[in-house]
TORTOR-283912 format. One record per residue: residue in one letter; residue number from 1; x, y, z of N, C-alpha, C in turn. Coordinates in nm, 3 decimals. Example, Ala and Ser with C-alpha at 12.3 -4.5 7.8 and 13.67 -1.06 7.14 Angstrom:
<nodes>
  rest   nr      npx      npy      npz     capx     capy     capz      cpx      cpy      cpz
     A    1    1.319   -0.569    0.780    1.230   -0.450    0.780    1.320   -0.330    0.780
     S    2    1.285   -0.225    0.708    1.367   -0.106    0.714    1.290    0.003    0.787
</nodes>
This chain:
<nodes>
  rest   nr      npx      npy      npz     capx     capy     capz      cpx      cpy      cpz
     X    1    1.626   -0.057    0.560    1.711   -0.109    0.665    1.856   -0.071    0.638
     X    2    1.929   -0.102    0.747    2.044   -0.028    0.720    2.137   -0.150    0.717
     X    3    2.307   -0.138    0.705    2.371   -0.251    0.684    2.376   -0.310    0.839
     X    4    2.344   -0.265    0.967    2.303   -0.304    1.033    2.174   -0.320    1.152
     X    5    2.152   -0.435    1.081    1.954   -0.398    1.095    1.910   -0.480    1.233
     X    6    1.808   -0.470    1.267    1.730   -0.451    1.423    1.801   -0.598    1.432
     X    7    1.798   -0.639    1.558    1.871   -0.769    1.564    1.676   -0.844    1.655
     X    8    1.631   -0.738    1.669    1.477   -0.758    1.729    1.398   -0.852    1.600
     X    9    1.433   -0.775    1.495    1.321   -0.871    1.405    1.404   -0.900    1.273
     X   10    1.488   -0.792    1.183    1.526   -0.882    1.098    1.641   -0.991    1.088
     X   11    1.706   -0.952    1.180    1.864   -1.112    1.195    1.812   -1.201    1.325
     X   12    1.722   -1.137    1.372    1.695   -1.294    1.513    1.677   -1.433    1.442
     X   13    1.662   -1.512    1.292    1.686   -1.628    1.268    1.871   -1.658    1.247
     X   14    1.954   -1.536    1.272    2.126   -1.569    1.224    2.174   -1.573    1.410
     X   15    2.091   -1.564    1.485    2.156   -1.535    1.595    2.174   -1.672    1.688
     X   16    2.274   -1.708    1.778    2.300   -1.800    1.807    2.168   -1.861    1.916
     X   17    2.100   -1.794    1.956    2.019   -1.826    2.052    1.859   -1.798    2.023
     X   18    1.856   -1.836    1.894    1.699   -1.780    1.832    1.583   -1.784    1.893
     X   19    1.576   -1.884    1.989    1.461   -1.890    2.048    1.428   -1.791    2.152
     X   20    1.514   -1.759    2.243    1.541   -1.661    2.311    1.524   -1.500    2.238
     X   21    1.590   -1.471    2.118    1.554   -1.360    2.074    1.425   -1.367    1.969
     X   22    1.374   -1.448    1.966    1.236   -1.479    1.934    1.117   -1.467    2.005
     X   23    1.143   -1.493    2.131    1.062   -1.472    2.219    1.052   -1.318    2.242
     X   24    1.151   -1.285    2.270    1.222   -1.146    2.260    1.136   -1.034    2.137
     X   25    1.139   -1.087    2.049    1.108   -1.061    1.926    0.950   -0.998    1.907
     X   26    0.870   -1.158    1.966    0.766   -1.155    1.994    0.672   -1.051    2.094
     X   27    0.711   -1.051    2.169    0.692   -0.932    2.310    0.705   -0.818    2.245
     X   28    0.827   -0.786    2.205    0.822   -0.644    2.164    0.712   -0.586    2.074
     X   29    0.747   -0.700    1.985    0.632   -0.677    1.853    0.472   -0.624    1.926
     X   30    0.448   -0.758    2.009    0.340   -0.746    2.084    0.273   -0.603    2.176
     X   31    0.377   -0.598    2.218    0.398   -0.465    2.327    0.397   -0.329    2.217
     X   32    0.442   -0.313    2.109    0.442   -0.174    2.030    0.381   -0.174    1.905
     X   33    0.362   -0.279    1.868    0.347   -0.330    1.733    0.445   -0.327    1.626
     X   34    0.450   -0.366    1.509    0.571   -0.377    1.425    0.631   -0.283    1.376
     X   35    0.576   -0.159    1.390    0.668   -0.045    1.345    0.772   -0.036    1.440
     X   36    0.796   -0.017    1.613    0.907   -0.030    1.632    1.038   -0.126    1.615
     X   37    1.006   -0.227    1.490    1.068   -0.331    1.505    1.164   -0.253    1.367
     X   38    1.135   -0.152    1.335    1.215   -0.103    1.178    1.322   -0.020    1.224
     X   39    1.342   -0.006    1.393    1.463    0.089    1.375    1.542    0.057    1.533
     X   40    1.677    0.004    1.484    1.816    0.037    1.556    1.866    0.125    1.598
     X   41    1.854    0.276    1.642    1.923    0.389    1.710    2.011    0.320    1.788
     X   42    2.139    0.429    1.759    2.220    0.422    1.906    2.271    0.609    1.841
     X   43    2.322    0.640    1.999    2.442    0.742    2.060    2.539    0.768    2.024
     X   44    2.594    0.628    1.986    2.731    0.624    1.954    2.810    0.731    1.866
     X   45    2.935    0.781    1.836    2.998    0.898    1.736    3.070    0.797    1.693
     X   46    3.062    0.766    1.565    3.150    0.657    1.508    3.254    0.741    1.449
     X   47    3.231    0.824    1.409    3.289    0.904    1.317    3.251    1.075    1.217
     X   48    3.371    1.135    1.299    3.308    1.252    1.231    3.352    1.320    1.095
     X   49    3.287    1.434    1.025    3.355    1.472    0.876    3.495    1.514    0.864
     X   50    3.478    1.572    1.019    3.635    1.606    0.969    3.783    1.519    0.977
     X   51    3.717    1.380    1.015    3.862    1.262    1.041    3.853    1.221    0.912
     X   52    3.773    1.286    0.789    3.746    1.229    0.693    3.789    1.345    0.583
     X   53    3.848    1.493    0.654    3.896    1.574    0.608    3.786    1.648    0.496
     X   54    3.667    1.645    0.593    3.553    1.737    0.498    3.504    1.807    0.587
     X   55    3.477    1.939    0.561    3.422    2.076    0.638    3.298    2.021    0.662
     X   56    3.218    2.041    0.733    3.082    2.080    0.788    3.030    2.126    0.887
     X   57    2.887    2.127    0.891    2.856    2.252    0.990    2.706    2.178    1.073
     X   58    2.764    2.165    1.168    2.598    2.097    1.292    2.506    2.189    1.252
     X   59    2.370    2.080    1.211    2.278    2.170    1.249    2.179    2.128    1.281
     X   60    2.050    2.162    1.396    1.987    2.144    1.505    1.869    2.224    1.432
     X   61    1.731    2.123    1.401    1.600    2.146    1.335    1.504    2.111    1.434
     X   62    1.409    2.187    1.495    1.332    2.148    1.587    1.184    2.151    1.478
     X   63    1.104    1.978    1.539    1.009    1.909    1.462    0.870    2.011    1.548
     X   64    0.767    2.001    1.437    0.653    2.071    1.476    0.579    1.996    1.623
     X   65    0.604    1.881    1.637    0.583    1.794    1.756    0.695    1.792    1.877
     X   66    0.772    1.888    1.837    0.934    1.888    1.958    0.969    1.858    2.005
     X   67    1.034    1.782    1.905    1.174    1.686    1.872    1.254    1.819    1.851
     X   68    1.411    1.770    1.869    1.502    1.857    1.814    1.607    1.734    1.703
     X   69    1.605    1.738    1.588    1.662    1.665    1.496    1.809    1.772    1.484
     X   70    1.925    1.625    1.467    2.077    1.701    1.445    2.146    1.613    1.310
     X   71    2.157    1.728    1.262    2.229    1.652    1.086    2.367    1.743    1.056
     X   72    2.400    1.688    0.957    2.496    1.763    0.947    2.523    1.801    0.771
     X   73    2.547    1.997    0.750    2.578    2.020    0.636    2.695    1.945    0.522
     X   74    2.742    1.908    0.471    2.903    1.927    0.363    2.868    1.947    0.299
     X   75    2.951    2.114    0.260    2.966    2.161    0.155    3.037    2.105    0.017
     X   76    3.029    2.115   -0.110    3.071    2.118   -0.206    3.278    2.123   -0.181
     X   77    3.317    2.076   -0.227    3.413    2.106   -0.280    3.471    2.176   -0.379
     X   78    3.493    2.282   -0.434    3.435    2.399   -0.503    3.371    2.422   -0.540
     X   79    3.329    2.475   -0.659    3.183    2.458   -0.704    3.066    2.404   -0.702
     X   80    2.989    2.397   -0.653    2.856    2.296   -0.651    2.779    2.268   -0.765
     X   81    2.794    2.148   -0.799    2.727    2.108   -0.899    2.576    2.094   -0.877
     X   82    2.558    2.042   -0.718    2.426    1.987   -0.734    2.391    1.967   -0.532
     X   83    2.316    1.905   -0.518    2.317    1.911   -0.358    2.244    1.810   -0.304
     X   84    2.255    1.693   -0.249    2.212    1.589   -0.237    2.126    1.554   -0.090
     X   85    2.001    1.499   -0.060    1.965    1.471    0.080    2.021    1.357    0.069
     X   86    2.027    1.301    0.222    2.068    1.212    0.223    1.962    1.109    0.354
     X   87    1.892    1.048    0.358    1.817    0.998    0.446    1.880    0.835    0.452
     X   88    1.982    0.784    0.609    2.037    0.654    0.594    1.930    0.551    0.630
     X   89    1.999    0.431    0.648    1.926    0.341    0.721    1.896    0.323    0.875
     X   90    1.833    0.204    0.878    1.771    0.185    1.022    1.841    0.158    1.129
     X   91    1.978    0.154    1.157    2.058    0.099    1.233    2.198    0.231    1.304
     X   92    2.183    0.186    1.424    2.315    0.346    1.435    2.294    0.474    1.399
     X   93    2.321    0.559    1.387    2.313    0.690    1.292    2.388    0.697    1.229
     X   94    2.395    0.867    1.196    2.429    0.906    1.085    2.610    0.875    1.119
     X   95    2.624    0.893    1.195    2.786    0.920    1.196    2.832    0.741    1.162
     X   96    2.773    0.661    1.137    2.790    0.566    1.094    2.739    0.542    0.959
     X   97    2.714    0.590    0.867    2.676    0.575    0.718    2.741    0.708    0.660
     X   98    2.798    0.770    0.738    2.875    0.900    0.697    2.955    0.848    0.535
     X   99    3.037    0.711    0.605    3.136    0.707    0.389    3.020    0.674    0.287
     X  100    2.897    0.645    0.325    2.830    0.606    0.190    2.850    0.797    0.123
     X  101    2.848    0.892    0.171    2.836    0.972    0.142    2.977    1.084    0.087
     X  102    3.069    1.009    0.190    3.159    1.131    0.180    3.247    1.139    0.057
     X  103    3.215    1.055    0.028    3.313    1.052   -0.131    3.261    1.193   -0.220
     X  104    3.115    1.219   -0.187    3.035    1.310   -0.301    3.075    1.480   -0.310
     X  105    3.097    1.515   -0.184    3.173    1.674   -0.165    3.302    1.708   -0.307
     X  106    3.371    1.557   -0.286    3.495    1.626   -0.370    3.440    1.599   -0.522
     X  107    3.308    1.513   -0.544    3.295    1.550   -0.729    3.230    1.655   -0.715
     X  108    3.175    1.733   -0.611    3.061    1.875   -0.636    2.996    1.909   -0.570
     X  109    2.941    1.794   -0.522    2.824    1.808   -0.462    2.825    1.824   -0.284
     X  110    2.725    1.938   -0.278    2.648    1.938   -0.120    2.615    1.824   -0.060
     X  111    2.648    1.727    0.091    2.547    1.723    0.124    2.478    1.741    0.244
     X  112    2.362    1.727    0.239    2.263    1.724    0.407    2.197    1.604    0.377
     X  113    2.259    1.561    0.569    2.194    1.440    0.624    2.144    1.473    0.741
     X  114    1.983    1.441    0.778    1.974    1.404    0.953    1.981    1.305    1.025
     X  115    1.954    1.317    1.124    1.908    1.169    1.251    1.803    1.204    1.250
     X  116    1.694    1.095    1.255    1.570    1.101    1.261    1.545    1.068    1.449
     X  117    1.422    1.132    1.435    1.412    1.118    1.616    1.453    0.968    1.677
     X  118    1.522    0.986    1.792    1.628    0.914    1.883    1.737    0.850    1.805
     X  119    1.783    0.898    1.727    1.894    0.861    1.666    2.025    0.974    1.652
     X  120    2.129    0.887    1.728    2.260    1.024    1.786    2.182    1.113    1.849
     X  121    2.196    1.240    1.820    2.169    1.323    1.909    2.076    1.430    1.893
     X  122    1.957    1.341    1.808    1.856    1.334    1.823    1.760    1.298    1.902
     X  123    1.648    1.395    1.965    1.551    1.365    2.070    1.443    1.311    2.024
     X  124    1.371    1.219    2.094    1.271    1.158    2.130    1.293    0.971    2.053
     X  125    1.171    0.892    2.053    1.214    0.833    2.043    1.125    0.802    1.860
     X  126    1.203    0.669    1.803    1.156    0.651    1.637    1.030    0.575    1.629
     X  127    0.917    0.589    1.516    0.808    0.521    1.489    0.790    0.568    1.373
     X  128    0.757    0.521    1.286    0.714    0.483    1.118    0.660    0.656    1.084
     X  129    0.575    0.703    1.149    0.511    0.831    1.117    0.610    0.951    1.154
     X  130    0.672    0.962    1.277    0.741    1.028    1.311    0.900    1.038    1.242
     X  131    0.968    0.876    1.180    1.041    0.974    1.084    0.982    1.020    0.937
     X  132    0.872    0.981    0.905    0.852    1.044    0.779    0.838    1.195    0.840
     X  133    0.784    1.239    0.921    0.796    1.418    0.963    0.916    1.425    1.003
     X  134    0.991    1.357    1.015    1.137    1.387    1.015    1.226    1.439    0.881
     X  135    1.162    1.336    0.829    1.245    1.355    0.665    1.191    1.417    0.590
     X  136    1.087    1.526    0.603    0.996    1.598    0.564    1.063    1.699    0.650
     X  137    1.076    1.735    0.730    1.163    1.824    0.820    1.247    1.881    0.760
     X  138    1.344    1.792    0.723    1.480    1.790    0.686    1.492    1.866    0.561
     X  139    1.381    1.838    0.450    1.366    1.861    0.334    1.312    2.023    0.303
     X  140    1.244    2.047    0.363    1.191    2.177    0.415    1.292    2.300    0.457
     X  141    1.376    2.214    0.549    1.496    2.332    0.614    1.598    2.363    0.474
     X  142    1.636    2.244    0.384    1.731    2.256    0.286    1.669    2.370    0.222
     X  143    1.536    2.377    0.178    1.431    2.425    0.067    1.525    2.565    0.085
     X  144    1.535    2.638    0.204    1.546    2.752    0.257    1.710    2.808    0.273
     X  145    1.772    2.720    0.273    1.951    2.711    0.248    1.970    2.808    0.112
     X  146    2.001    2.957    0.160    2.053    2.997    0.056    2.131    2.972   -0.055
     X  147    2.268    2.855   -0.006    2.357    2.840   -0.088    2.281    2.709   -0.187
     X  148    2.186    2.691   -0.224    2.107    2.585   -0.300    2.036    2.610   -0.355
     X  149    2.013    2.747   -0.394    1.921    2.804   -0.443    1.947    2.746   -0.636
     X  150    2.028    2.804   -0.648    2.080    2.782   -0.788    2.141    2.637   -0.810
     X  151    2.102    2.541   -0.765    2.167    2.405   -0.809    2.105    2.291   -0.765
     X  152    2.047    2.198   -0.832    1.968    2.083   -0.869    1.965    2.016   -0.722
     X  153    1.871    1.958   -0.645    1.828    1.887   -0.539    1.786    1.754   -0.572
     X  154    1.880    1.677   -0.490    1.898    1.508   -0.536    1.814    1.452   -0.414
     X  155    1.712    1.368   -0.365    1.759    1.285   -0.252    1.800    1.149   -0.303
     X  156    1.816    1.078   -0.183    1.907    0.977   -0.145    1.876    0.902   -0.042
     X  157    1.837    0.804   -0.044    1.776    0.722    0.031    1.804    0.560    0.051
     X  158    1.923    0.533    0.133    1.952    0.411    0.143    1.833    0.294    0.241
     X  159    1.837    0.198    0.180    1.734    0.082    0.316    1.593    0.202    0.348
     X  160    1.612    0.171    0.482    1.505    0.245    0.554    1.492    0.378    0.494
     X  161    1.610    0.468    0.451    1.600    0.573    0.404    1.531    0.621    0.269
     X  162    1.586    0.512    0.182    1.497    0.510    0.051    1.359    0.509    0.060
     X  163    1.274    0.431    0.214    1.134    0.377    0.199    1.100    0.505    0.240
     X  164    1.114    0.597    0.349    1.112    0.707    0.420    1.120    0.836    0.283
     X  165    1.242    0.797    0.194    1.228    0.910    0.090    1.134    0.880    0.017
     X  166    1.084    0.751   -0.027    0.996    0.714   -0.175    0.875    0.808   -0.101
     X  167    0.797    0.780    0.019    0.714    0.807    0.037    0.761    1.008    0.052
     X  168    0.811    1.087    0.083    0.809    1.188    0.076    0.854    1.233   -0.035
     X  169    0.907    1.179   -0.131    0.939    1.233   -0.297    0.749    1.239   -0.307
     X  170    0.709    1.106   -0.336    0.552    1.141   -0.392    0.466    1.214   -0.322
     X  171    0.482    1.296   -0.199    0.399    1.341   -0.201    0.421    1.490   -0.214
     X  172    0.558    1.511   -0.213    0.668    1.638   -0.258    0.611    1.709   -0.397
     X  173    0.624    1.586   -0.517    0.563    1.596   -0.593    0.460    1.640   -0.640
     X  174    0.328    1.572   -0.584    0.230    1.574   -0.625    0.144    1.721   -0.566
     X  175    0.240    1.772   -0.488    0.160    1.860   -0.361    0.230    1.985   -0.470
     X  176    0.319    2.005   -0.554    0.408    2.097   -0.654    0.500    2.124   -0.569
     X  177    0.586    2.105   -0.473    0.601    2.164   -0.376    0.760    2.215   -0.416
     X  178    0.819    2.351   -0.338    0.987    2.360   -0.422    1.014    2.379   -0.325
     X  179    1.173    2.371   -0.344    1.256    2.312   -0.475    1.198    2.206   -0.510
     X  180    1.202    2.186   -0.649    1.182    2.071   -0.748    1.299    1.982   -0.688
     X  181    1.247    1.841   -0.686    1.356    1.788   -0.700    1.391    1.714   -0.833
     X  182    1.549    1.720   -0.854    1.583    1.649   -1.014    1.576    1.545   -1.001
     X  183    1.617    1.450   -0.912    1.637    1.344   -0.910    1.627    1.260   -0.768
     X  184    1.551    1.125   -0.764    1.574    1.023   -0.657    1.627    0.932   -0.675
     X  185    1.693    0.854   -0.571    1.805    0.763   -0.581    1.766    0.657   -0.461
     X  186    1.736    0.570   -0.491    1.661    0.466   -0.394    1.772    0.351   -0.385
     X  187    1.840    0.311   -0.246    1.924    0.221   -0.251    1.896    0.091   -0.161
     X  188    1.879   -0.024   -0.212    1.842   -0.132   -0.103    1.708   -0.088   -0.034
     X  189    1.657   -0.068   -0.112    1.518    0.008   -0.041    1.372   -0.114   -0.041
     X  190    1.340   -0.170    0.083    1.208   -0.226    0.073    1.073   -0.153    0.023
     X  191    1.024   -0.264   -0.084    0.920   -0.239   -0.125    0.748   -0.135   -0.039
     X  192    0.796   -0.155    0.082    0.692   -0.127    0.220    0.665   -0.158    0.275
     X  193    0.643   -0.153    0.372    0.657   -0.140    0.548    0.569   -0.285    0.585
     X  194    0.403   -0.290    0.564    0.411   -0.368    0.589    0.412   -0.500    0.552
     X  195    0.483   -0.541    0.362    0.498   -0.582    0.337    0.638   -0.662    0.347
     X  196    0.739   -0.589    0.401    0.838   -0.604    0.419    0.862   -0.705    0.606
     X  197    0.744   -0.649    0.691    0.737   -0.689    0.805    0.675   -0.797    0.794
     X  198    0.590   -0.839    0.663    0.524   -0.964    0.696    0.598   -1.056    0.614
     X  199    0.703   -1.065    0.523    0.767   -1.087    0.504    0.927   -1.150    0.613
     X  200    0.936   -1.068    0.688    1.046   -1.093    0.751    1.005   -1.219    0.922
     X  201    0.848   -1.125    0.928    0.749   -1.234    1.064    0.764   -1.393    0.999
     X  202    0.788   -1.412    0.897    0.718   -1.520    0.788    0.839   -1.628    0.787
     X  203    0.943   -1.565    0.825    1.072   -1.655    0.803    1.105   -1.695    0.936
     X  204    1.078   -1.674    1.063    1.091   -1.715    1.175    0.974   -1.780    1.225
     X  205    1.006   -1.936    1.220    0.886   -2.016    1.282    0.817   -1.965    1.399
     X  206    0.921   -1.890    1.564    0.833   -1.841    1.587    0.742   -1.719    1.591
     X  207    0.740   -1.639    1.498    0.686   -1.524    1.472    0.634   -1.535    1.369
     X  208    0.565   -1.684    1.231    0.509   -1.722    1.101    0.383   -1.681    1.170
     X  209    0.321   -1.734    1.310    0.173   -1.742    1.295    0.128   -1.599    1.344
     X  210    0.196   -1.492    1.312    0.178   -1.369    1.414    0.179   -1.285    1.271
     X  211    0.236   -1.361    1.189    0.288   -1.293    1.041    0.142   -1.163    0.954
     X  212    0.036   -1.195    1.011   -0.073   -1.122    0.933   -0.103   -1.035    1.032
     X  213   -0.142   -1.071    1.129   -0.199   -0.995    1.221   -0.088   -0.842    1.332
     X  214   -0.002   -0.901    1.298    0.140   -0.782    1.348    0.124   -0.677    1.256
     X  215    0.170   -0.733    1.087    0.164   -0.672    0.986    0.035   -0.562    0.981
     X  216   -0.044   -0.607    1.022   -0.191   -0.548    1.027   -0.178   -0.392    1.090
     X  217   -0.082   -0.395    1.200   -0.034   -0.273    1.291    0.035   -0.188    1.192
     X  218    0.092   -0.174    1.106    0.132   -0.099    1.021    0.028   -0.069    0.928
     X  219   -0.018    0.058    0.872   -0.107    0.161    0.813   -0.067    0.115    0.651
     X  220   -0.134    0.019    0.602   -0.089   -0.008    0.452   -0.069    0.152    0.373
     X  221   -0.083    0.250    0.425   -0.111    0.402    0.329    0.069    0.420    0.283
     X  222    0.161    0.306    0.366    0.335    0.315    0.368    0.385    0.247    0.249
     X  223    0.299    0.200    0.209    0.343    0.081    0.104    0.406    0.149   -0.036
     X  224    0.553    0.168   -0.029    0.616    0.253   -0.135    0.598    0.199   -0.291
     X  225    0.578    0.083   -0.281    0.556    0.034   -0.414    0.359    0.087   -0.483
     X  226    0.283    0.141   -0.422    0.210    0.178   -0.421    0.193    0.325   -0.479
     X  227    0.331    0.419   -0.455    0.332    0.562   -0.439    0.433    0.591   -0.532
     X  228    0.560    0.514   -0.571    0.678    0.519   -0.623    0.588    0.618   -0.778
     X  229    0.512    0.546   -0.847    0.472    0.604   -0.962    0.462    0.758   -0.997
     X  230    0.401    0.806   -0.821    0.354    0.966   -0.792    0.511    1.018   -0.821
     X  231    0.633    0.946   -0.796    0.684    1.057   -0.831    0.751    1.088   -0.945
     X  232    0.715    1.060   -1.081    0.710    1.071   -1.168    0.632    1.227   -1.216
     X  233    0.670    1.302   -1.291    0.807    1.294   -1.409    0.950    1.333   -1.334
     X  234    1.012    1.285   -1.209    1.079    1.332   -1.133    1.189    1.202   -1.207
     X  235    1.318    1.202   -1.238    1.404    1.069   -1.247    1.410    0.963   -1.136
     X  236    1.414    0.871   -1.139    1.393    0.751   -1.024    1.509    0.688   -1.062
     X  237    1.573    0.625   -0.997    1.695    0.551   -0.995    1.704    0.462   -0.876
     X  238    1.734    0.305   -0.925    1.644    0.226   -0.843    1.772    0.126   -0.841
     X  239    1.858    0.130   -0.732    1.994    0.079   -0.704    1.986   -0.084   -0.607
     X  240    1.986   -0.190   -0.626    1.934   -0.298   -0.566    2.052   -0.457   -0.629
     X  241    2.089   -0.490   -0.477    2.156   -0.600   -0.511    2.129   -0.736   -0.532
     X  242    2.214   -0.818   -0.600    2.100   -0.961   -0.594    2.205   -1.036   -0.451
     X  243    2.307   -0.964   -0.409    2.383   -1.062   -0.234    2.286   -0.958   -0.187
     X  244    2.224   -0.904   -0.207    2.109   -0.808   -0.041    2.093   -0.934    0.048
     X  245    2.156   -0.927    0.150    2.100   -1.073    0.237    2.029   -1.017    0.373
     X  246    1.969   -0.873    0.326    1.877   -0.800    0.441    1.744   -0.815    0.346
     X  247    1.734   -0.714    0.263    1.633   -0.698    0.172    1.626   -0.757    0.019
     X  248    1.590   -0.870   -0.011    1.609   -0.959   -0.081    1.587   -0.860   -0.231
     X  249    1.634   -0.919   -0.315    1.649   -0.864   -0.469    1.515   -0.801   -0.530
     X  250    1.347   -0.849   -0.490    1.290   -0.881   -0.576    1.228   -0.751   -0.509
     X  251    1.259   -0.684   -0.396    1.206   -0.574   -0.372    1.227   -0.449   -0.396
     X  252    1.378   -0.446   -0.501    1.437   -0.339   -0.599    1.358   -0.366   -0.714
     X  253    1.357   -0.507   -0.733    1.254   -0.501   -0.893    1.120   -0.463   -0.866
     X  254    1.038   -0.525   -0.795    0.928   -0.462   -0.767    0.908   -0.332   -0.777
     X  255    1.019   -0.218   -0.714    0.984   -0.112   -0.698    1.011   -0.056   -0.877
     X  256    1.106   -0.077   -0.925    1.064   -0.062   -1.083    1.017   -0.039   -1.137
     X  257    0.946   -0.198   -1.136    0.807   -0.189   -1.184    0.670   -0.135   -1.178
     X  258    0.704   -0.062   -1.054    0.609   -0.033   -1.033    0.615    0.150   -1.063
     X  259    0.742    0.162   -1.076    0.761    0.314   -1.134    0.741    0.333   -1.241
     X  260    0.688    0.471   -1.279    0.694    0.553   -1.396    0.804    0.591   -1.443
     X  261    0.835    0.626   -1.589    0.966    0.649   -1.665    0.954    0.811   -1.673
     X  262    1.044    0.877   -1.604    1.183    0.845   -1.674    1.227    0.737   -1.502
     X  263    1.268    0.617   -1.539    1.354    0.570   -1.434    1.452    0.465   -1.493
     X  264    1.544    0.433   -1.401    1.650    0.362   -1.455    1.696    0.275   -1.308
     X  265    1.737    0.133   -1.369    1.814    0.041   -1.274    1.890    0.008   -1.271
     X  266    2.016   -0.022   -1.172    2.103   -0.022   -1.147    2.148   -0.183   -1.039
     X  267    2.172   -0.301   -1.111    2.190   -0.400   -1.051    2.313   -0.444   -0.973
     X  268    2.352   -0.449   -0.876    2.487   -0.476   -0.801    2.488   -0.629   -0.801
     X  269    2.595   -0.615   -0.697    2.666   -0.734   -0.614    2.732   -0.721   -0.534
     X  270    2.700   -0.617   -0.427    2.776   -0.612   -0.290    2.680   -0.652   -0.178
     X  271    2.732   -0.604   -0.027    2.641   -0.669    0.032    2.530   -0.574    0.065
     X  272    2.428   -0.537    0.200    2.325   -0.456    0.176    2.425   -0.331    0.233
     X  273    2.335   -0.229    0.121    2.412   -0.054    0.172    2.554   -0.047    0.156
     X  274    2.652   -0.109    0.084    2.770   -0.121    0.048    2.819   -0.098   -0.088
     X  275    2.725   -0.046   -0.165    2.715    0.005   -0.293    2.804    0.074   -0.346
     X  276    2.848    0.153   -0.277    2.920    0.267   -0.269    3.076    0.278   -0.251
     X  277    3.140    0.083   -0.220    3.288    0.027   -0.216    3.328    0.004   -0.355
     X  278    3.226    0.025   -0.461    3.291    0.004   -0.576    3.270    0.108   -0.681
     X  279    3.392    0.148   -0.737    3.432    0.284   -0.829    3.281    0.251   -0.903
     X  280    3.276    0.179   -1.005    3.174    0.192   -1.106    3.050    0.203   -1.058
     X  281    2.981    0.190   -0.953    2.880    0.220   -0.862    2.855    0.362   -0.861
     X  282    2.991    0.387   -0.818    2.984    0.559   -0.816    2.930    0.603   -0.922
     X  283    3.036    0.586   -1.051    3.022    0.639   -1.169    2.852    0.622   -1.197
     X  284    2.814    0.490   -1.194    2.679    0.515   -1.265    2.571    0.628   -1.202
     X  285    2.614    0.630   -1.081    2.513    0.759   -0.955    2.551    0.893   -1.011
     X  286    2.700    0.880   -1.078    2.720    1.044   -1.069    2.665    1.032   -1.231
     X  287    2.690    0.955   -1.302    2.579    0.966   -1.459    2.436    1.027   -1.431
     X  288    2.367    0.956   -1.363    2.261    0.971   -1.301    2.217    1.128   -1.251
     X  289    2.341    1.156   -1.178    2.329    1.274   -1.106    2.338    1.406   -1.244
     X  290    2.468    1.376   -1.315    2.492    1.477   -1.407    2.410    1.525   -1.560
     X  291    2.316    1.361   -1.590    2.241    1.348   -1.639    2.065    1.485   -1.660
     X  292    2.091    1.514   -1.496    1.960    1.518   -1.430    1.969    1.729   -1.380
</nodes>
């Protein structure tokens, strides 16, 4: 999830009129089942690289199902150390999670981010399967980026993005597939999909008795805490706050635990997907990164 998450299912108990967006809540769920309840798109241009005084370059990936996905390159700031994906959360696009990132050009590093389908100016619309071939997309086009040939491939995966990467690191992995990647970086990332949905059905009285059977609509095969292990001997880096007041603490530990070593954790105290407002945050990612 992203720092701003579906107001459909995970904040309808903070909202002033709960019953109303409960009901709300309910229907939808009903009407699509719970995977559309994991993603916020909008249109909006919050902000682009260059008000942020970093070069980049549009670029437009058409999906084997045709979609046309739009992300955007940044280059390195001289030299490239290394080259990072970047897959955000569930809420807005990319041009809105743009600073978790932009700090990284001037220590070295590349990066590439997309919109997953209907997000910015991205076509069609989002469902649980369709962005994992999104972010599988994405990963594929980098593979082929000449200027990356010679330098280490990170992803990066905040909220929704982390669950979307865990599951395409392991199977990246296991399939041998190149570029190798050096390293994953999982931030605020739920344990899985539909653990996370029955979880969140569970806290709104009216959506508790719907809590198994919704959940049920999601394909347990998503469940990242299940897969996290596959991507091992790959580095895992497992970034999780105990203020997460989206995705509660115990679903960074979980995922841990449930990984293979080499991995390492990284405990905060900001709020969700905000990791990235404090210097030493950085530092430990770029350890991580330089480490790797």
């Amino acid at each position: 999830m992203a720092s701003r998450t579906s107001h459909l299912f995970l904040n309808a108990h903070r909202l002033k009129t709960p019953f109303l967006i409960g009901l709300f809540a309910v229907a939808a769920a009903l009407q699509s089942g719970c995977s559309g309840l994991f993603f916020y798109p909008d249109k909006t241009t919050y902000i682009t690289p260059d008000r942020l005084n970093l070069a980049y370059e549009n670029i437009y990936l058409d999906t084997a199902d045709g979609e046309t996905l739009h992300g955007w390159w940044l280059p390195a700031k001289g030299e490239a150390q290394g080259t990072l994906y970047f897959l955000h959360g569930n809420a807005q696009n990319i041009s809105s999670h743009l600073l978790n990132v932009a700090w990284l050009p001037a220590e070295g590093y590349n990066i590439f981010t997309i919109d997953y389908r209907g997000y910015g100016k991205s076509t069609g619309a989002p469902d649980i399967e369709g962005t994992l071939h999104d972010a599988e997309t994405g990963l594929r086009w980098l593979a082929t980026r000449p200027d990356v040939e010679n330098t280490p491939i990170f992803l990066l995966g905040q909220s929704l993005g982390g669950a979307l990467g865990l599951n395409l690191a392991s199977k990246w992995v296991q399939r041998n597939e190149t570029p190798k990647l050096k390293g994953v970086i999982l931030d605020g990332t739920f344990s899985g999909f539909r653990g996370i949905a029955r979880e969140k059905l569970a806290n709104f009285w009216l959506t508790w008795p719907l809590q198994i059977p919704l959940s049920w609509s999601i394909p347990n095969e998503y469940e990242g805490v299940d897969h996290i292990a596959s991507i091992s001997p790959v580095p895992v880096m497992i970034i999780h706050s105990v203020r997460d007041g989206i995705i509660p603490f115990h679903h960074g530990r979980d995922l841990y635990e449930a990984a293979d070593e080499p991995k390492r954790f990284l405990q905060t105290d900001t709020p969700h997907a905000a990791t990235f407002i404090i210097p030493a945050y950085k530092s430990a990612v770029l350890e991580f990164l330089e480490g790797n």
